[in-house]
N, C-alpha and C positions, 0 to 999 in steps of 0.2 A: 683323084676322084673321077669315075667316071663322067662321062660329057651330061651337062644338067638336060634336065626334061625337056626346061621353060629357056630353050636361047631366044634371047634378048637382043632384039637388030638394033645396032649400036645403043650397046651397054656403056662402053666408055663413057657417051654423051648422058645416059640416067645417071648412071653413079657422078658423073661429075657435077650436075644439077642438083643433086641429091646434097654432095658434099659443100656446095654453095651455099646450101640452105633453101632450094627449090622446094617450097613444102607436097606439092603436086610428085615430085619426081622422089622423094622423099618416102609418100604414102605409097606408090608403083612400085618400088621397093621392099616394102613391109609386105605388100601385096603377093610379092612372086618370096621373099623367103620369110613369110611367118611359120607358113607349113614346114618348112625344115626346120626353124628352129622348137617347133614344138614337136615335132619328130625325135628331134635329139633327148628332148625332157622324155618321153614319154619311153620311147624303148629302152634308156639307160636305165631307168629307176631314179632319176634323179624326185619326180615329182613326189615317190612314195616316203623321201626323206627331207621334201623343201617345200612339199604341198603346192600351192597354188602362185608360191614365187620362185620356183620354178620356171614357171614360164616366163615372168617378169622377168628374172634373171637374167634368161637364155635374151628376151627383147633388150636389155641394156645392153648387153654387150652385142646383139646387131647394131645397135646403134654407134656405140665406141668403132664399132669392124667400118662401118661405114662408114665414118668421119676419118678413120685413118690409114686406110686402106691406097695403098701410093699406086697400087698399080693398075692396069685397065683387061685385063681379060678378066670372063665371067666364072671361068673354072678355076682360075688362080683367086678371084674372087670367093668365091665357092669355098675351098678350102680355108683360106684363112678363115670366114664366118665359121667354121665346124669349131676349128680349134680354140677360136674366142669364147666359144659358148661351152664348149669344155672347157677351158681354161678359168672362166668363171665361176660354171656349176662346182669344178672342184675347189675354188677358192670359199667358197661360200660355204659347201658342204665341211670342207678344213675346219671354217674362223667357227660354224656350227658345233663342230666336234669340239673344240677347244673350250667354248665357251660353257658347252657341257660338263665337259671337267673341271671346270673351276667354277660349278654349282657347287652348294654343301647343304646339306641340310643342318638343321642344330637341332633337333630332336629327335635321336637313331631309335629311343626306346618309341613311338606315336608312328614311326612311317616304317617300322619292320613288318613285314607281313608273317613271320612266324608267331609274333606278340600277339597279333591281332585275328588271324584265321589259324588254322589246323589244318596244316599243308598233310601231315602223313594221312588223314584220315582223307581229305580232298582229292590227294594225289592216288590212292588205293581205289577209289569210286572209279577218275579218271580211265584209271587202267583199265577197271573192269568194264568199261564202257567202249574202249578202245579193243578190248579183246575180243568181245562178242562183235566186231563192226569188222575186226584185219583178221586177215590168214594168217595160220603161225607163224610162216618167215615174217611177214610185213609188222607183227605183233613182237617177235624176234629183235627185227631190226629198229624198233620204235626203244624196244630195251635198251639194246649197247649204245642208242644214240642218245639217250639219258648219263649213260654212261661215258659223255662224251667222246666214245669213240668216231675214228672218221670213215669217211666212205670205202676208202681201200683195206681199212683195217675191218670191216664189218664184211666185207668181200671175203678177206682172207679167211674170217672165220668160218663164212657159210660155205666154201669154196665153191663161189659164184665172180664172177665177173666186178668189177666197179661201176659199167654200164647198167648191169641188172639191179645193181644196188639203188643207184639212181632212179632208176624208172619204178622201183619200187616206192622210195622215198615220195616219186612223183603223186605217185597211184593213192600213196598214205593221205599226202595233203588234199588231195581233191574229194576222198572219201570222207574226211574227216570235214572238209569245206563243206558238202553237200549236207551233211547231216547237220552243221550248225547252223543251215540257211532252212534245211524244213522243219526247225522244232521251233 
């Protein structure tokens, strides 16, 4: 990890306050890495799939990092915190997914949404909503990607690039974003 922003003149002596139970030295701490660990929730995407614990998260396992953290520089510091709050988000995001799968519902006929809406009529509106808003490639590539095709395969077909596909896909979502944020 590169050398932290915030060096800390003797850090040994906080983190070891800290680790005593110094609540003063403790809160100094939280102070200089809450910003990273809410850094780490936010750029990963972690928040858009754990919400607002998330950030609880990433703060427990500051706090685990910091009760067992054996060693005394701030950059070997440093990096263990990253990997604890990864090591968390993805434990939690796992036992999440897990638990997800071993939901059931018992009534498939009351929560099908084919039983209950009219996808091909909805989905035909969609498109023509979508058509009059994308250019034909962007309108193109909203197709095969129904089609679940993937980004290289949808290159190949236009014989375009997998970057331009991308920046395409990008350009769809914001288009498509903006138009459900002014109606």
């Amino acid at each position: 990890m590169k050398e932290s922003v915030n060096q800390i003149e003797n850090f040994s002596v906080l983190l070891n306050a800290a680790q005593k139970g110094d609540q003063k030295a403790r809160d100094k701490m939280g102070e200089i890495y809450f910003p990273l660990v809410e850094k780490i929730t936010v750029r990963h995407k972690y928040q858009y799939f754990l919400g607002e614990d998330a950030v609880g998260d990433g703060c427990v396992a500051f706090t685990i990092a910091m009760g067992s953290f054996a060693g005394t520089e701030q950059s070997a510091f440093e990096n263990y915190l990253c990997k604890s709050v990864y090591n968390r988000l993805g434990k939690v995001m796992k036992n999440n997914y897990r638990h997800s799968q071993t939901e059931t519902t018992t009534d498939v006929e009351s929560n099908s949404l084919s039983n209950s809406y009219s996808l091909d009529v909805d989905m035909e509106f969609y498109l023509k909503e979508l058509h009059s808003l994308l250019t034909e490639r962007q309108f193109r590539i909203v197709l095969m990607r129904l089609e679940e095709m993937s980004e290289d395969e949808i290159a190949k077909v236009l014989k375009v690039s997998s970057k331009t596909v991308f920046r395409e896909l990008r350009s769809i979502k914001e288009k498509v974003k903006g138009i459900l944020f002014c109606r």
